[in-house]
N, C-alpha and C positions, 0 to 999 in steps of 0.2 A: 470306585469299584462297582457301584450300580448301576452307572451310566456305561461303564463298558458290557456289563451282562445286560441294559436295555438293547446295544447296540449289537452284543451277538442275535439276538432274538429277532433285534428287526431285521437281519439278514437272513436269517432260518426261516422265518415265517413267507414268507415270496415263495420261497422253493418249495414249502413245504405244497404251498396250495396249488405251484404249478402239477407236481406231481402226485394230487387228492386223486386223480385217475389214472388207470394204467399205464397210457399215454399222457402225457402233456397237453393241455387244452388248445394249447397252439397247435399241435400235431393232427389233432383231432379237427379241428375250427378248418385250416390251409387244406387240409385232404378230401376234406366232406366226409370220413367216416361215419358210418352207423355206432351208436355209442347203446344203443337197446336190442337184444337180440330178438324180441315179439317183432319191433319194427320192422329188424332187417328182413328175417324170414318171410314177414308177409310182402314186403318189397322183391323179394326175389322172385316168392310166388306169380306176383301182378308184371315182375320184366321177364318171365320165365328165362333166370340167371339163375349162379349157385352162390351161397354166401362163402367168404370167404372169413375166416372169424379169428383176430393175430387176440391172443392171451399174453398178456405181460404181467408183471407188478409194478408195482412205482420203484421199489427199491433195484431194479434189475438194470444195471450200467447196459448186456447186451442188449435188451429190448431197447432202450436210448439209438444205440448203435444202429439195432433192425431199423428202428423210425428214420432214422436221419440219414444212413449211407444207401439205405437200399430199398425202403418204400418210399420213400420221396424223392427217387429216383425217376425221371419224367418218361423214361421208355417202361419202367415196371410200372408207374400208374397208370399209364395209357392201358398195357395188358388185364391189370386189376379191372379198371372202370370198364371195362369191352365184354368181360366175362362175367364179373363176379360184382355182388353187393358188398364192400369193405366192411367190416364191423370189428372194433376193437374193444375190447372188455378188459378188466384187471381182474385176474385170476383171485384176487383174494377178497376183492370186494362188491362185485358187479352181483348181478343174476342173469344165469344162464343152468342149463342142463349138467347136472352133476353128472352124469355119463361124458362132459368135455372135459371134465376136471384133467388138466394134466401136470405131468409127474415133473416135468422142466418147463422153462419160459426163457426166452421166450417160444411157445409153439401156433403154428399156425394150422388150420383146419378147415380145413373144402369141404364144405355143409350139402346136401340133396335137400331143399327147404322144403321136399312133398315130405322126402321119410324122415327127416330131422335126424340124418343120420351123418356121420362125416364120410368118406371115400376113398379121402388119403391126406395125409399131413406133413408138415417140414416141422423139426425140435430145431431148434436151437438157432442162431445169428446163421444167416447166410448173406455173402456179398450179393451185388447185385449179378452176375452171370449166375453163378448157383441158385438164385434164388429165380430166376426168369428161368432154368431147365424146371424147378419143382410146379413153378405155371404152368409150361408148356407139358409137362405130365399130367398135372392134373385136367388141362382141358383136354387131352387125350381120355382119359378117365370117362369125362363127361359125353366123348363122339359113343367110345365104347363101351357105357353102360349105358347108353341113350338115357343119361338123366336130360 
């Protein structure tokens, strides 16, 4: 009996630490995301780009989904890495601006890194063609707010 409750534990304990951040460390590590929002902002500032900022939790199966079907999607990274500074944060445990806090996750948030403001956002799992239109909006955004 205690050797089967070691062996559930040694199987829980892996996942638990892949998922100690929003994203998966793998997710993070393979993408290059920014994982500190001071960093990315002033990276964005220095590439004059917009940040681009996905909020997940560990426990959210879509954010899983978001990572793996459709940000890791090699025509959506291309788009990502040309515009924007990627930063990925866990909604419940990172630091960032309580003005981001959002009400679902996964949400994503297109930052202005002069006014630390966002511009426009996508809630919730999009594939990847939905989710390349709310790019291609937002860098729309960007021509015509001249951030």
């Amino acid at each position: 009996m205690i050797l089967k409750n070691i062996l559930k534990i040694m199987t829980i304990l892996p996942l638990l630490a892949t998922f100690s951040h929003g994203a998966p460390l793998e997710f993070v590590q393979s993408m290059k995301y920014e994982t500190n929002y001071d960093v990315a902002i002033k990276k964005a500032k220095a590439d004059k780009k917009q940040v681009i900022l996905v909020l997940s939790s560990s426990s959210c199966p879509w954010c899983r989904k978001m990572e793996n079907k459709t940000l890791k999607d090699s025509s959506v990274d291309k788009i990502i890495k040309e515009h924007f500074i990627p930063l990925t944060l866990d909604k419940d445990k990172d630091s960032y601006p309580q003005k981001f806090e959002p009400e679902y996750v996964p949400t994503v948030l297109f930052i202005d890194p002069k006014k630390e403001n966002y511009f426009t956002q996508s809630v919730g799992y999009k594939n990847i063609d939905k989710f390349k239109d709310s790019l291609d909006e937002a860098i729309e955004d960007v021509k015509r707010l001249g951030l």
